[in-house]
N, C-alpha and C positions, 0 to 999 in steps of 0.2 A: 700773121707771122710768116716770115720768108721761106722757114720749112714747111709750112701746110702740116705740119704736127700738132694735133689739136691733144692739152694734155690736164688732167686736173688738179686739185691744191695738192693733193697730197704727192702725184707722180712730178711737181714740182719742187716738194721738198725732199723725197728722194733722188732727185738729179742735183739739189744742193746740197745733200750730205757726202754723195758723190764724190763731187768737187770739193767739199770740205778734208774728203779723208784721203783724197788721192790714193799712194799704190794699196792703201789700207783699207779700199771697199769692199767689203762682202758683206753678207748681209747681216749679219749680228752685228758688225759694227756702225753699219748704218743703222739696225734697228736701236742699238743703244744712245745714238747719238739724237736721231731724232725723239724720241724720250726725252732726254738730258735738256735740248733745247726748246721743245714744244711744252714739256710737262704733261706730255697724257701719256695713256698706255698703248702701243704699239706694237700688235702680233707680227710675230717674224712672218706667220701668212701673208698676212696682207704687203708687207715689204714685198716677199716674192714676187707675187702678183706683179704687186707695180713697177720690178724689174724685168719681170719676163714681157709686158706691155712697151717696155719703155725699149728694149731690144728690140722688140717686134716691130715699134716703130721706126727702128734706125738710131735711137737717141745713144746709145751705152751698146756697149764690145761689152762682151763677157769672156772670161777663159777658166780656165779650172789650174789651181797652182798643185805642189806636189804634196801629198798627203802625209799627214804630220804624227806623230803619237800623242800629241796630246788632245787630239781629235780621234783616237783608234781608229788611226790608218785612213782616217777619210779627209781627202783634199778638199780647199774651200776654193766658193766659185768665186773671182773678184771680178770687178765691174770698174769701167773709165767712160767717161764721158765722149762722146765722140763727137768729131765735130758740128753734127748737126745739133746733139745735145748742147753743146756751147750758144751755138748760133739761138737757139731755142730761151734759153736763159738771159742773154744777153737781151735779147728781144722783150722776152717778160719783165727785166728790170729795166729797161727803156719805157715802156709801156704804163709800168705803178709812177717811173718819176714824175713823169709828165702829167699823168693825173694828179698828183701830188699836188705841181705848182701850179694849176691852174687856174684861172683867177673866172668868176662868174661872168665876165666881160667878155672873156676869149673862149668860151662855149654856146654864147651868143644871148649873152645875160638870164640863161635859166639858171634861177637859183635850188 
């Protein structure tokens, strides 16, 4: 990968729930969404985790919006993809297509 971000399934599917929710990331709503669409169960822990991983490596900006009442006064953190995050995805789904279409010839007949 051209970022040298080395990143695994799940901080993959959190960098596409990301981009699925746009200005609507924070972590409950990624953690509902990846439920909704994987169908397992999903600790908000582990979301954190693989947000604070995924900032650390450059992947997702984070900022804190303004605090709300229907949260009692506590602001949520939201999260966008940054560009290297993009770059990162884009690369990973370059990567499945191709294996995808591969035909046992053009890997040099290992079947």
């Amino acid at each position: 990968m051209g970022s040298n971000a080395k990143i695994g399934e799940f901080e993959e599917l959190v960098l596409l729930a990301i981009s699925s929710l746009a200005e609507n990331a924070y972590g409950v709503t990624i953690r509902r969404l990846l439920e909704e669409v994987t169908e397992r169960t999903v600790s908000i822990g582990s979301v954190y985790v693989a947000l604070d991983r995924l900032e650390q490596k450059g992947l997702v900006i984070s900022w804190t919006g303004e605090p709300t009442s229907e949260r009692g006064g506590r602001a949520k953190r939201f999260f966008q993809l940054d560009g290297a995050g993009r770059e990162v995805l884009d690369e990973l789904s370059e990567i499945r297509q191709k294996l995808k279409t591969r035909t046992p010839l053009e890997i040099g007949g290992i079947v």
